[in-house]
C-alpha positions as CSV (number, residue, x, y, z in Angstrom):
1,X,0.0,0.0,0.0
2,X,1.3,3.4,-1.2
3,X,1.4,6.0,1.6
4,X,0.7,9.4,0.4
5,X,2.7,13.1,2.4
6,X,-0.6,15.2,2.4
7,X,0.4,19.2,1.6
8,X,0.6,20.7,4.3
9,X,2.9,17.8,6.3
10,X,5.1,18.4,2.6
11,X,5.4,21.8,3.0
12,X,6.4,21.8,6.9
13,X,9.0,19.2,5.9
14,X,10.5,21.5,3.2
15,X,10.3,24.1,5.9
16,X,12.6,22.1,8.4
17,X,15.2,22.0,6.1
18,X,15.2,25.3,4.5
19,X,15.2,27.5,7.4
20,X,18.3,25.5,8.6
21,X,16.3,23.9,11.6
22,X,17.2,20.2,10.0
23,X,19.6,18.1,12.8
24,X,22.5,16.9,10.2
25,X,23.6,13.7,11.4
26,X,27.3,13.2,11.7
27,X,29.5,10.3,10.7
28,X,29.7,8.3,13.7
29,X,32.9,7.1,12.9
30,X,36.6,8.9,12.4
31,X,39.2,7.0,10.3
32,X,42.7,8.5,10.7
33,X,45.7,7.1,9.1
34,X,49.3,7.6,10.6
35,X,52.6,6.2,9.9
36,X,55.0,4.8,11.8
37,X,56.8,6.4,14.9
38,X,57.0,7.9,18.0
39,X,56.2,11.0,16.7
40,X,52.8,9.5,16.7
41,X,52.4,8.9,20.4
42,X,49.3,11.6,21.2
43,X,47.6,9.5,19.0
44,X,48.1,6.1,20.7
45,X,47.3,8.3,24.1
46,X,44.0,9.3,22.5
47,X,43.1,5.9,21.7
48,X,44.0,3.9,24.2
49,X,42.2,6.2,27.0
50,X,39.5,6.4,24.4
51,X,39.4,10.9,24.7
52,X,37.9,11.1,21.2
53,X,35.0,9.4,22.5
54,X,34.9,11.3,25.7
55,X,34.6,14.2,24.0
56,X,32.4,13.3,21.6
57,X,29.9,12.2,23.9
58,X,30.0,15.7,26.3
59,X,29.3,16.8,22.2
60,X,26.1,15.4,22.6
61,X,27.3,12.4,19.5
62,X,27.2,9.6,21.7
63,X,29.3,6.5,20.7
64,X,31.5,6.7,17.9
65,X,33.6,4.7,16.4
66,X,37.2,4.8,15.6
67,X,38.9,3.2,13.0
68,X,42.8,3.4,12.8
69,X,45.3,2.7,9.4
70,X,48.9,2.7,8.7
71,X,50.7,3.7,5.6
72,X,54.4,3.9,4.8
73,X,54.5,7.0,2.7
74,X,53.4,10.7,2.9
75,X,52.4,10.6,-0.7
76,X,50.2,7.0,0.2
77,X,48.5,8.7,3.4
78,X,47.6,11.9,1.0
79,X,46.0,9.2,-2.0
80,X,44.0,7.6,1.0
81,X,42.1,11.4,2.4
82,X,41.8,12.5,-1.5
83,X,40.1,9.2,-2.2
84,X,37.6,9.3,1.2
85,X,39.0,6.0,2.4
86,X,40.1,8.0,5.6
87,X,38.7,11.2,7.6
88,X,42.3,12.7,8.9
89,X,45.7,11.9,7.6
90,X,49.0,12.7,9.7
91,X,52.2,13.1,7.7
92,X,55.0,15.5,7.5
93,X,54.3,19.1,6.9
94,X,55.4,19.3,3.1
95,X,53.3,16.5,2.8
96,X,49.9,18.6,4.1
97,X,51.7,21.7,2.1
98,X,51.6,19.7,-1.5
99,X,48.1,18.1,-1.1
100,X,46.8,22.0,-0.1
101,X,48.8,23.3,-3.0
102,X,47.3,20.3,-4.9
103,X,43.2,21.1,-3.5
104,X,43.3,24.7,-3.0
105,X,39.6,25.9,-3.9
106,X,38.6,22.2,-5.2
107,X,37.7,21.0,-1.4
108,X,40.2,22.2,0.3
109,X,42.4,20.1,2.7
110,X,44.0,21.8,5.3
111,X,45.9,20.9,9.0
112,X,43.8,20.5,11.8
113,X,46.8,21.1,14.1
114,X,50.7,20.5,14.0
115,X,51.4,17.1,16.1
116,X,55.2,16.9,16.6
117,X,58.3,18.9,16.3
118,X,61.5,16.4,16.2
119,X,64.5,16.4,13.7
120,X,65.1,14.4,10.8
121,X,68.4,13.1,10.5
122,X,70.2,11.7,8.1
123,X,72.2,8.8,9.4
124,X,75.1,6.3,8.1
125,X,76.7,3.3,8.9
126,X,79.3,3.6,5.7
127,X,82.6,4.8,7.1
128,X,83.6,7.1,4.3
129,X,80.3,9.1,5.1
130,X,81.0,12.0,7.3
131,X,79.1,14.9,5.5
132,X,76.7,15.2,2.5
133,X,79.6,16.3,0.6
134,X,81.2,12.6,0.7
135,X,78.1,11.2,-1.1
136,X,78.6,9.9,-4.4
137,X,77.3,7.8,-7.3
138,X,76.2,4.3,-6.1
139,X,75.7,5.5,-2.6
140,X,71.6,5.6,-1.5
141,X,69.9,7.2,1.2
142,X,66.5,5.7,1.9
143,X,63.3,7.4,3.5
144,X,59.9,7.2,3.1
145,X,59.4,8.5,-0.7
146,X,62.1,9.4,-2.5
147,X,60.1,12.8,-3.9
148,X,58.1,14.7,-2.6
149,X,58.0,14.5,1.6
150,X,59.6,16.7,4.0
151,X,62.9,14.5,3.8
152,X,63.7,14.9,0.4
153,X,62.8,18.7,0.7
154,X,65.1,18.9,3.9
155,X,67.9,17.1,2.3
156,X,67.8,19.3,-1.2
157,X,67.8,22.6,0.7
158,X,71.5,21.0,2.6
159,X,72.4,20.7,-1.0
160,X,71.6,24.4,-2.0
161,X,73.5,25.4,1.5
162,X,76.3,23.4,0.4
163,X,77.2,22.8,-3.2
164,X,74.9,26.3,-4.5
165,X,71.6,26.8,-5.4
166,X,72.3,25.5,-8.9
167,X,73.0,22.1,-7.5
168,X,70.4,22.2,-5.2
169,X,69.3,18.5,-6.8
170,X,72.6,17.2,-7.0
171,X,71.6,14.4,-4.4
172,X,68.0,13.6,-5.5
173,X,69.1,10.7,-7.7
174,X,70.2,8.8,-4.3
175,X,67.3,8.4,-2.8
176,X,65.4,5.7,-2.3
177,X,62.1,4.9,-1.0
178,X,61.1,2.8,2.1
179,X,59.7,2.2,5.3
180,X,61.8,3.4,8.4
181,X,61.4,-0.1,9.7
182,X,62.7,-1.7,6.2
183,X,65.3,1.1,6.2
184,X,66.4,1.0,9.6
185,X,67.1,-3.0,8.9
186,X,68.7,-2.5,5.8
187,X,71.2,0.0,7.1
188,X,72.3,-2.3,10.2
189,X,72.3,-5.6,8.1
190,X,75.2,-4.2,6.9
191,X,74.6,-6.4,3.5
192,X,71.9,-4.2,2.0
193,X,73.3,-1.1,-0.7
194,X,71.1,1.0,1.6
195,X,73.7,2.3,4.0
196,X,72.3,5.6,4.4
197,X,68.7,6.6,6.0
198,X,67.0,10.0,6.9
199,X,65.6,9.1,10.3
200,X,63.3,10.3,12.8
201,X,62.1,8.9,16.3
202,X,62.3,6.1,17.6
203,X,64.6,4.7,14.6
204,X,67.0,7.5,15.2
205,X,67.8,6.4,18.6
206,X,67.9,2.8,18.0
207,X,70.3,3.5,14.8
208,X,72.4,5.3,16.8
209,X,72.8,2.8,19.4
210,X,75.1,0.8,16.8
211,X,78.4,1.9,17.0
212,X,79.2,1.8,12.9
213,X,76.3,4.6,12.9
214,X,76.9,8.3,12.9
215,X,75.1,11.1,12.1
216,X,75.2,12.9,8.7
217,X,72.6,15.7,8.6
218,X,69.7,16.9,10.8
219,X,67.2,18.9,9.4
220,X,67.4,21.5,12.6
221,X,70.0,22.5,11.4
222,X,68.4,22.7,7.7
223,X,65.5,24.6,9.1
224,X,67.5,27.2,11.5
225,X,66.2,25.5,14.8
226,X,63.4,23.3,16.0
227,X,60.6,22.6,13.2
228,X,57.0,20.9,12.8
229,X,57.5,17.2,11.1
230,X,54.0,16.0,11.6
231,X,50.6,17.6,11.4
232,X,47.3,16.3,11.1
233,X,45.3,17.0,8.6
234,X,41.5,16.8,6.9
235,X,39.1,17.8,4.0
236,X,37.3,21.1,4.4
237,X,34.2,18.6,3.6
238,X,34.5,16.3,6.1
239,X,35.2,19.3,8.8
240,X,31.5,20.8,8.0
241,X,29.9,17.6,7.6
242,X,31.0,16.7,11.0
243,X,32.1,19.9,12.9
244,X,31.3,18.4,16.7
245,X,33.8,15.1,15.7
246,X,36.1,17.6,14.5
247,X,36.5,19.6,17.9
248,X,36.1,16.1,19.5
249,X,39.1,15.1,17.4
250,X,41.3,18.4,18.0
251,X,40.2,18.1,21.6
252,X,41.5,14.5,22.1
253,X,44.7,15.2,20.4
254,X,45.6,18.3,22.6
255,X,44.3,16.7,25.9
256,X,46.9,13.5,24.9
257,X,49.4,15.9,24.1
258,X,48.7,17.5,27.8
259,X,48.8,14.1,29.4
260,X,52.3,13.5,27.5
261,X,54.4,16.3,29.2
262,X,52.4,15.2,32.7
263,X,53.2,12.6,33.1
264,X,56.2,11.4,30.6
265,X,56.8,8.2,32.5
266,X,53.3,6.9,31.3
267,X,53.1,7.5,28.2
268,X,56.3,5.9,27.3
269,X,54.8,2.9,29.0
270,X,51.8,3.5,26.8
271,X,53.8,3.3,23.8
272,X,55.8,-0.2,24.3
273,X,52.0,-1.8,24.4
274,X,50.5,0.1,21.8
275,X,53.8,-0.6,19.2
276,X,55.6,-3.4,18.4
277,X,59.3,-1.9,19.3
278,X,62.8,-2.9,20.9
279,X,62.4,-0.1,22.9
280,X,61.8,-0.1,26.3
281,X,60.1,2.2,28.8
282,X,63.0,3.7,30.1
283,X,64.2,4.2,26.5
284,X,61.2,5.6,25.7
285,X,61.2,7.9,28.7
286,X,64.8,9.2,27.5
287,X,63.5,10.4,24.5
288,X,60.4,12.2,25.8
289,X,62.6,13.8,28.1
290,X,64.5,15.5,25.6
291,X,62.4,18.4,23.9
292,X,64.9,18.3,21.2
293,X,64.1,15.1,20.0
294,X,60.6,15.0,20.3
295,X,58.3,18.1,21.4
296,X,54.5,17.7,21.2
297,X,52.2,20.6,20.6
298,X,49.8,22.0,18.3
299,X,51.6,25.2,17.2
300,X,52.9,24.7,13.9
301,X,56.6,26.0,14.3
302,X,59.0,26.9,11.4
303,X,56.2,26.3,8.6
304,X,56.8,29.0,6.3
305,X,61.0,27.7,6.2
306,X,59.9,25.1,4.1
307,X,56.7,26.6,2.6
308,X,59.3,29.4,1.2
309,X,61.5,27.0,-0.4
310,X,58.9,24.9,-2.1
311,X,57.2,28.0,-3.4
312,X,60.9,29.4,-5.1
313,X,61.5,26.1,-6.7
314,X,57.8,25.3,-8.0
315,X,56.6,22.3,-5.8
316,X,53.8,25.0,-4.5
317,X,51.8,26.8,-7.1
318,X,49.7,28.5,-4.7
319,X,51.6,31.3,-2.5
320,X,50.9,31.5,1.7
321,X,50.6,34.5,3.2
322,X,51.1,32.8,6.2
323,X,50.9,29.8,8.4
324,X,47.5,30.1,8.9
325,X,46.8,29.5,5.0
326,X,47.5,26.0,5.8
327,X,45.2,25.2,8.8
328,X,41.7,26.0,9.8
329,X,40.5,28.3,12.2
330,X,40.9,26.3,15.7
331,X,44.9,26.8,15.9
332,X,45.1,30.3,14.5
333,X,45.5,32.0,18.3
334,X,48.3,29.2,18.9
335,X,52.0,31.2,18.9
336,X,52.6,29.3,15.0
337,X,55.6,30.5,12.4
């Protein structure tokens, strides 16, 4: 049997929704995607205390659900929030820079907050290797894309600083792709041609441990001091379709992030159960006592360093103005550069 809307119930239906009065259901569920790293830890805080769900339930959202994924690349995490398979990447902050560049008034992506200042380095266990200017044909660096990511971008502005800004690419063509797992191993097999890798934490610290290891490069030292390497990051869509799991999100993250520099101790004890490391607690706990290795905070820092150089050399079509170009609204009262 056919039921039939009689007029008037029509038009006060077409009313509710015109006059902005219609409840828009959110999502229910946030997928994030990360990498792999300490660098990640507020998000293992937020999920193992389950704050994203705290908060959105004082949002009035109830139970929702969240889903987490892990990529190798910057350049994979970026395909994945383009595509809709995940609601909020976290990559480095060229990474967030090109897909802006790349979605700049076509549904915008932007950062929802930086996550993690901490250094890339470039480390080696070939003993010939004491500077980039003792690399040479043959030789390979690995990192997580060989184009394209904050690494390569780091390691081509060392070139510029050291060979001229002609030969700014000179080392481009030794880089090669891969995990930090898979390129931490291949560097301390000592059998592998990789003998060269731009690492970050908690590889760094277990690289180092091995006395044939050294290091090459940092990217402090790049940058002129401390810098954002990770940010977090979503569609302009997804934020207004679901604006209270969006503050529930940010909200989470910054409460982990508050819990971190509490209570240090914990969250490095966190961290062994959530990953599968060599690390232990009181290795962890070194690190995160050291604000020069890893620093936690949603003030970009040093954005517009690399933002600058991509801009001169064409990887960003679009020009900032700013910092705040490249995040929304909720971090642009944070002290950001």
């Amino acid at each position: 049997m056919k039921h039939m809307l009689t007029g008037s119930f029509l038009i006060a239906v077409l009313s509710i929704i015109t006059t902005g009065n219609y409840a828009h259901a959110e999502a229910g569920e946030v997928r994030i995607v990360q990498q792999f790293g300490l660098s990640y830890l507020p998000l293992h805080v937020a999920v193992e205390q389950k704050l994203i769900q705290k908060h959105a339930r004082a949002a009035g959202l109830g139970d929702i659900k969240v889903s987490l994924f892990r990529l190798a690349s910057g350049a994979a995490v970026n395909d994945a929030l383009i595509s809709g398979s995940v609601d909020i990447a976290m990559a480095g902050t060229t990474v967030l820079m090109t897909v802006w560049d790349k979605t700049k008034g076509r549904g915008d992506i932007k950062g929802m907050m930086a996550f993690c200042d901490t250094p890339m380095v470039i480390t080696t266990s070939d003993p010939r290797i004491k500077s980039i200017r003792d690399y040479r044909e043959g030789d390979r660096i690995a990192m997580t894309a060989a184009r394209g990511t904050h690494h390569s971008v780091s390691l081509q502005m060392a070139a510029a600083k050291e060979f001229g800004w002609d030969n700014r690419n000179r080392l481009d063509n030794l880089t090669v792709g891969m995990s930090h797992p898979d390129a931490m191993a291949a560097m301390l097999s000592g059998a592998h041609e990789v003998k060269s890798h731009s690492a970050t934490v908690p590889f760094l610290q277990q690289e180092l441990a091995d006395p044939r290891v050294r290091k090459v490069l940092s990217s402090y030292d790049v940058a002129g001091g401390r810098h954002t390497l990770i940010v977090a990051y979503n569609t302009s869509k997804w934020k207004n379709d679901n604006p209270k799991t969006y503050a529930a999100v940010a909200a989470a993250f910054e409460e982990a992030m508050a819990f971190i520099h509490r209570d240090k101790r914990a969250a490095a004890e966190l961290y062994t159960r959530a990953e599968k490391t060599r690390l232990t607690a009181d290795q962890v706990y070194k690190i995160l006592q050291d604000e020069n290795a890893l620093y936690f905070s949603p003030a970009p820092s040093k954005v517009m360093v690399w933002a600058d150089y991509m801009g001169k050399v064409g990887l960003l079509k679009n020009k900032a103005s700013s910092w705040n170009d490249f995040f929304f609204e909720n971090v642009h009262d944070k002290p950001g550069s």
